[in-house]
N, C-alpha and C positions, 0 to 999 in steps of 0.2 A: 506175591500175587495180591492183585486188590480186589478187595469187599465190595458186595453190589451198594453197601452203605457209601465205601471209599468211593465207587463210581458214580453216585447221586449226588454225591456233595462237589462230586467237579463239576458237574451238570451244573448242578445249582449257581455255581458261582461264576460260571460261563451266564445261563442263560437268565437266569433272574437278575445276578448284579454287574451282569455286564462286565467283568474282569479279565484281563489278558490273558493269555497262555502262562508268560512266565509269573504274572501276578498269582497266578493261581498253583504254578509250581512249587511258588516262593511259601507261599498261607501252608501247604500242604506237605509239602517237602518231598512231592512225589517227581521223578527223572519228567524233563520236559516234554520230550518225547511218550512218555506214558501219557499224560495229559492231554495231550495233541491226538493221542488216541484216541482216546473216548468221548472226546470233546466231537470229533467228525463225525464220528460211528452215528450210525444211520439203522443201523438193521439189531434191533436185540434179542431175535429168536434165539434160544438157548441151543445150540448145537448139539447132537447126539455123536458124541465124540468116542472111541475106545481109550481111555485109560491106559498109559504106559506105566509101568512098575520100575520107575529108574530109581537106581539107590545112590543115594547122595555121600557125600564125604562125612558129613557131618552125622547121619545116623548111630557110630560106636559112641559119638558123646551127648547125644540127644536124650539120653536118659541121666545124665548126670545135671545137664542144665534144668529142664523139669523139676529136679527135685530141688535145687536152689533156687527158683524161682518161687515154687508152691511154697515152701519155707517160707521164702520173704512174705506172706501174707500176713504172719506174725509178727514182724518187726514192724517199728516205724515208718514211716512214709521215705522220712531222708535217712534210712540206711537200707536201703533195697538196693541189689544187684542194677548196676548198669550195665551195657553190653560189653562195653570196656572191660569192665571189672571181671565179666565174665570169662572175656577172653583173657583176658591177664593169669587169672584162675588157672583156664585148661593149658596155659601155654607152662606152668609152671608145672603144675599135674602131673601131664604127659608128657611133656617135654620134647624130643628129638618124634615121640609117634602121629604130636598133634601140629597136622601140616593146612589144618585148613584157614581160610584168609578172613581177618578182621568183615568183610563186608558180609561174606557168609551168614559168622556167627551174630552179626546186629540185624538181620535180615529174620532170623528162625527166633531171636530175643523179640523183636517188634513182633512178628505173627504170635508168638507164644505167650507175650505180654496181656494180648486182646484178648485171648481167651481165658486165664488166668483170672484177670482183674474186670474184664470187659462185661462179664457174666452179671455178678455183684453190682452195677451199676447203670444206671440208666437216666438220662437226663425227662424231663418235663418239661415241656416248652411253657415257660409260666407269662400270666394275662397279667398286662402292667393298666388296669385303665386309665385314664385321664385323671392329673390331679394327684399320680404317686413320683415318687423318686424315691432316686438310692445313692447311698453316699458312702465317702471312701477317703482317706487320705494317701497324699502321693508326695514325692521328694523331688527335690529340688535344688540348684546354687541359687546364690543367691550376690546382691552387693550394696550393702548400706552402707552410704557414707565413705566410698573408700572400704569398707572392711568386705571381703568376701566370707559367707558360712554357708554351710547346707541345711535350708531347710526342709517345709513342706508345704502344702497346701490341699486346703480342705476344697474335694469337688463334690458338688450336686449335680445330679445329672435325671433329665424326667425323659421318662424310655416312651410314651406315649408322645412327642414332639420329637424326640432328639435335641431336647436344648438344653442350657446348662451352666453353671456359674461353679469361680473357684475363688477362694481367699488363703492368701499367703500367710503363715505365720513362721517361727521362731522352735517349736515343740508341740507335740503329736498330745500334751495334756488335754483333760478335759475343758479349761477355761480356753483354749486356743478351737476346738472341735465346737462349742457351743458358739462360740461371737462369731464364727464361721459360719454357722449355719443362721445367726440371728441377723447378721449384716444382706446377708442374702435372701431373709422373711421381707427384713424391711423393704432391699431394695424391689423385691416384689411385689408388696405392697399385701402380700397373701399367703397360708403357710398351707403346706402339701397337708393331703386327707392321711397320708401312710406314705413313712419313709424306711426303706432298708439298709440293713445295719448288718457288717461281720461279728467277729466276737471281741473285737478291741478290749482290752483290761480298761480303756477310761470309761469304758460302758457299763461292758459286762462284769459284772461280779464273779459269777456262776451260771453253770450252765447244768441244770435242775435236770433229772432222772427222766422226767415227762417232754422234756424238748422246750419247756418255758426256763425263760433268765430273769436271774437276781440282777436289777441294775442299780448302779451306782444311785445315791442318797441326789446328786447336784442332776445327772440325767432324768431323773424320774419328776424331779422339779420344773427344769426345762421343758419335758414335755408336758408334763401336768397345765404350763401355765397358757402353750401355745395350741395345746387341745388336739394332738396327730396321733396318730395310733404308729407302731414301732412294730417292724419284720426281723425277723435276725436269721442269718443265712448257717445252713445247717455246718459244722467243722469243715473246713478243708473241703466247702465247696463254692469256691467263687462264682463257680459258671452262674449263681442262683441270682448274684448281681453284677454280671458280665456286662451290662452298659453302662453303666458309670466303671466299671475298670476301662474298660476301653476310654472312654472319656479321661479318664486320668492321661491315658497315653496322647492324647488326640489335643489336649489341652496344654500338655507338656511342651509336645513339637509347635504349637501352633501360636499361643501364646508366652509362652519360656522361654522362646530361643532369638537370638543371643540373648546370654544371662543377665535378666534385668538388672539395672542399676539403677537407684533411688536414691534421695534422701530419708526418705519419712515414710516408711513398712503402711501406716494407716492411712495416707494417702495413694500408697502408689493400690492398696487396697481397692479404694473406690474406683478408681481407673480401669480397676480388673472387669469390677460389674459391667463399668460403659461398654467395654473392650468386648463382652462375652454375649452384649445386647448385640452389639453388630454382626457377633459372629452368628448369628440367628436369619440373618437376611441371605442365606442360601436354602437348598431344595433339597427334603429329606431323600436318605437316601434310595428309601422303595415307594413313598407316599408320592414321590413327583408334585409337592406342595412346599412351600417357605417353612420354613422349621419356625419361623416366626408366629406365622398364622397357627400353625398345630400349639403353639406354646401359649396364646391367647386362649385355647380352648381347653388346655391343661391350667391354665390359671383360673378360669371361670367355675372349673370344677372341683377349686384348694377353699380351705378356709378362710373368714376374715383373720387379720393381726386384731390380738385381745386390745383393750385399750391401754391397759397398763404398760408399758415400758417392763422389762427382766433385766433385774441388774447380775450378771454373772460376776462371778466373784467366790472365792476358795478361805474358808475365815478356819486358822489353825493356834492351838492354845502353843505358846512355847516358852524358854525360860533366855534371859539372856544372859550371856558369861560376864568375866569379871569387869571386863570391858567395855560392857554395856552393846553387846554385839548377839544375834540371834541367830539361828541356823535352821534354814529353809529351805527340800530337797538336796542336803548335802550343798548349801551355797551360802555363806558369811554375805549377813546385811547389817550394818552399823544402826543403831537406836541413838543412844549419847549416854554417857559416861554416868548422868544422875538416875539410870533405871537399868543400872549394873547389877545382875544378878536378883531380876526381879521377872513375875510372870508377865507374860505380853502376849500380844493377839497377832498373826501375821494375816493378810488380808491380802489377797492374790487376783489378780486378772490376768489375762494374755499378754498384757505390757507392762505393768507396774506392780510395785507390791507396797503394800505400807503397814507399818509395824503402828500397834495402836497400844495404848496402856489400860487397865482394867475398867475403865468409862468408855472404851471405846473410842478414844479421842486420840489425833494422831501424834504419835510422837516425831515420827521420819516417814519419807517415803521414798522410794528407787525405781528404776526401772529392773525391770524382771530379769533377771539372769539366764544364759542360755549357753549350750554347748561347752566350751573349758572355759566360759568366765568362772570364779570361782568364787571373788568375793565384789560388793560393792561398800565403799567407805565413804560418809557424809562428813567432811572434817569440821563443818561451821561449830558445832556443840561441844566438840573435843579441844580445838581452837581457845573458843572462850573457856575455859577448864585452866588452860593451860597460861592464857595470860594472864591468869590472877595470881599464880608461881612460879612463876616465872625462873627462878635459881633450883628449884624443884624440877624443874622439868627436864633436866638430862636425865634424871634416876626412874622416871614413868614408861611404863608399858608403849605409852601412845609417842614417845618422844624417839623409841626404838622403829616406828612402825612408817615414822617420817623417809620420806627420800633422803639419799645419803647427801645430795646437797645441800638442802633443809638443816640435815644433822651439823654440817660443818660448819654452816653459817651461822646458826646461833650458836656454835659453841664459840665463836671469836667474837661474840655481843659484848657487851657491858649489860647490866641488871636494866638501865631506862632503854638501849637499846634492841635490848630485847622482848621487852615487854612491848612496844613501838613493834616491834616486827610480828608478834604474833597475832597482835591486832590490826594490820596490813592484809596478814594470812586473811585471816577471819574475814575480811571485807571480797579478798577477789574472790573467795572459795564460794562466796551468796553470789558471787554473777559467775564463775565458773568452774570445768575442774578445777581441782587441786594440778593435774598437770600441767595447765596454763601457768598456773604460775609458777611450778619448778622451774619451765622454760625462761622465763623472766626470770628470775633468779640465775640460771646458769648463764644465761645471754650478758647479764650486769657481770657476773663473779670473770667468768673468761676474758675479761676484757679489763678487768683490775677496778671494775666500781663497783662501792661498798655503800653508798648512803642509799637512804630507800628512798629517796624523792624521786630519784632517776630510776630505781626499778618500778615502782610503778608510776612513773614515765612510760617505763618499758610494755610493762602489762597491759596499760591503759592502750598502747597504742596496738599491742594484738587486740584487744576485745573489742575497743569501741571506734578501732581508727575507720570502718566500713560502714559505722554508723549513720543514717541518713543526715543532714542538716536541715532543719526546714527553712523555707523560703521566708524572707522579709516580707511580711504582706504589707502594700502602697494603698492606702485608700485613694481611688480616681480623686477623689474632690477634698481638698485640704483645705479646713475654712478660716476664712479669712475676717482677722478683727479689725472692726474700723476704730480711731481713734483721732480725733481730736486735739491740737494743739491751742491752748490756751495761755499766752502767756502776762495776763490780765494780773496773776499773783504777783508776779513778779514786778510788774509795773506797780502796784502797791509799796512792793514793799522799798523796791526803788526810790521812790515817791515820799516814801516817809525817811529813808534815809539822809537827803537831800540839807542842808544847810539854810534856813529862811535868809532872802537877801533883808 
């Protein structure tokens, strides 16, 4: 039986947003036919009805589910009784006595649920003014380059307009949540007065005895520098920033789908913002006004951007192995061989990392690792290491670490031609991977050629054969020498050559 709340909220969605029948079945999960009921009803005098006393089936177990429900008050959120579970329960219990039907018992589970937990609870319909947002990360596929991964994307969302921006990244850290939110200051040209915020770990530290948070050292910076004041939504209660979650859902379907493919994460980035400007030129959905026009008047009332520029960025002390290799988030980044076992600085954004040595000064840098990459290897400095010992260099760590084609082929070298090959190495590796050039290599070894002129032939012609040529430029006017034919010398010297008669 439904709540005059459950019959308000169909009202509502009937008559204020204008919703179908079965739209409104679907939001509510209530029989279509019910819907369609009250939807029509016309008359809501409360009828003075007599009460029948009919006893249900379900009555002899009606006190056993009660107390497994009140129970679950104590437990966890995700290990409380489902209806399922429950019926699963009595059907073991009683066995051959318990004959009543799964819909029964999730029918008396639902009613019994509302009161139970319904009590304790109560929403507030909370005032968003002009000039706030709230924000949220949501997942996502993804496909750079050829490579498919799942990521995420950071959305903002201003409840006062309905308008709203996202930016795609790689990981849910906090140098991916910050350029997210600072790509989106810029491109607004202006930063929200109060943003809201769950209890994310890149955020929140702690969540203090009084209902205030510890926040992170880099968040408190962030916002320090762009001057907002920061909400954080009580545990496990989303509803407190239910429009930008809906905007995650809304942004997923609308600009996700089919799963982008790109070359370049930071490009296809800005694309996003254009993409989310446009999506502004329709009509809110109860305002009957451009979500556009509403979000000029949400921006009037944000702050200016500071002048400075905020460089985000994660600066962590670490030591590198024998190898001269470092370990960041559980992920191998190569430094080079001559700051093996020495302390070093890792320096982190959303895309890159770069290892720096005690001046701060860079030694390498990579791009940022993500999902089961595990390690990234820069071979130009291990390279040169290694051509200068070249007869040495089967007995080295870094000589083990080589592809097994690499391995084989210098071990059929001679001492100048080896040395000649590792400085090859070292050249394609400054203009490409290292697996460019295993390919060259394998493409020359499979086919029985051994001198390196012809593999990088080979190389040269993956890397640079796409290369543009530039045009011969013709100056219109090609100027022209005049000259003069004098052959006045020559008559001299004719002249004197001559025999006197």
């Amino acid at each position: 039986m439904l709540t005059m709340a459950d019959i308000k909220y169909i009202k509502d969605l009937s008559d204020k947003k204008g919703l179908s029948l079965r739209e409104i079945s679907r939001i509510t999960g209530f029989n279509f036919r019910t819907v369609q009921k009250y939807v029509d009803k016309d008359d809501w005098s409360k009828p003075l009805t007599r009460k029948k006393n009919s006893k249900s089936v379900l009555d002899s177990f009606a006190k056993t589910i009660d107390e497994w429900l009140e129970a679950d008050l104590k437990a966890p959120r995700k290990q409380r009784h489902t209806a399922k579970r429950i019926y699963n329960r009595l059907s073991k219990l009683y066995k051959d006595e318990f004959t009543v039907s799964y819909r029964t018992v999730a029918r008396y589970v639902a009613e019994k649920k509302r009161k139970v937990y319904g009590s304790n609870e109560s929403y507030i319909p909370l005032y968003h003014p002009a000039g706030e947002a709230q924000l949220d990360f949501g997942m996502a596929e993804f496909v750079e380059n050829g490579i498919r991964y799942e990521g995420c994307y950071v959305a903002m969302s201003f409840p006062y307009s309905n308008g709203g921006y996202i930016q795609a990244y790689k990981g849910t850290n906090i140098e991916c949540l910050l350029q997210g939110m600072q790509n989106i200051f810029n491109h607004m040209g202006r930063v929200p007065t109060c943003i809201w915020f769950d209890n994310d770990k890149a955020v929140v530290k702690k969540i203090l005895t009084n209902g205030e948070r510890e926040v992170t050292d880099a968040f408190n910076r962030f916002r320090l520098h762009y001057g907002f004041e920061s909400n954080f939504c009580n545990p496990d209660s989303g509803h407190e920033k239910g429009h930008v979650e809906n905007k995650v859902g809304y942004s997923r379907r609308n600009m996700l789908v089919p799963v982008p493919e790109f070359k370049d994460l930071q490009e296809f980035n800005k694309n996003l913002l254009i993409e989310c400007d446009e999506d502004m030129h329709r009509k809110h959905y109860l305002k009957d006004i451009l979500i556009k026009t509403l979000f000029e008047q949400d921006k009037k009332a944000m702050k200016p951007l500071p002048k400075a520029e905020y460089e985000i960025y994660r600066l962590e002390k670490v030591k590198s192995d024998k190898y001269g290799k470092v370990n960041f988030e559980n992920r191998k980044y190569s430094a080079s061989p001559e700051h093996a076992q020495r302390e070093l600085f890792v320096k982190a954004n959303a895309f890159n990392v770069w290892i720096l040595d005690d001046q701060y000064q860079v030694v390498q840098w990579h791009n940022r690792l993500y999902g089961k990459q595990k390690e990234s290897m820069k071979w130009e400095p291990y390279l040169v290491l290694m051509s200068n010992r070249p007869n040495a260099i089967k007995y080295t760590g870094f000589f083990q670490q080589l592809p097994q084609t690499l391995q084989e082929y210098l071990s059929g070298c001679d001492y100048e031609q080896k040395k000649a090959t590792l400085r090859m190495l070292k050249k394609m590796v400054a203009n490409s991977e290292l697996e460019t050039a295993v390919d060259a290599f394998n493409y020359c070894v499979q086919k029985g050629i051994q001198d390196l002129d012809s593999i990088w032939a080979r190389y040269y012609s993956m890397v640079f054969a796409n290369a543009p040529i530039p045009d011969i430029v013709v100056k219109d006017e090609i100027p022209c020498l005049s000259y003069e034919v004098n052959n006045s010398i020559y008559d001299d010297l004719l002249e004197r050559g001559l025999p006197h008669a």
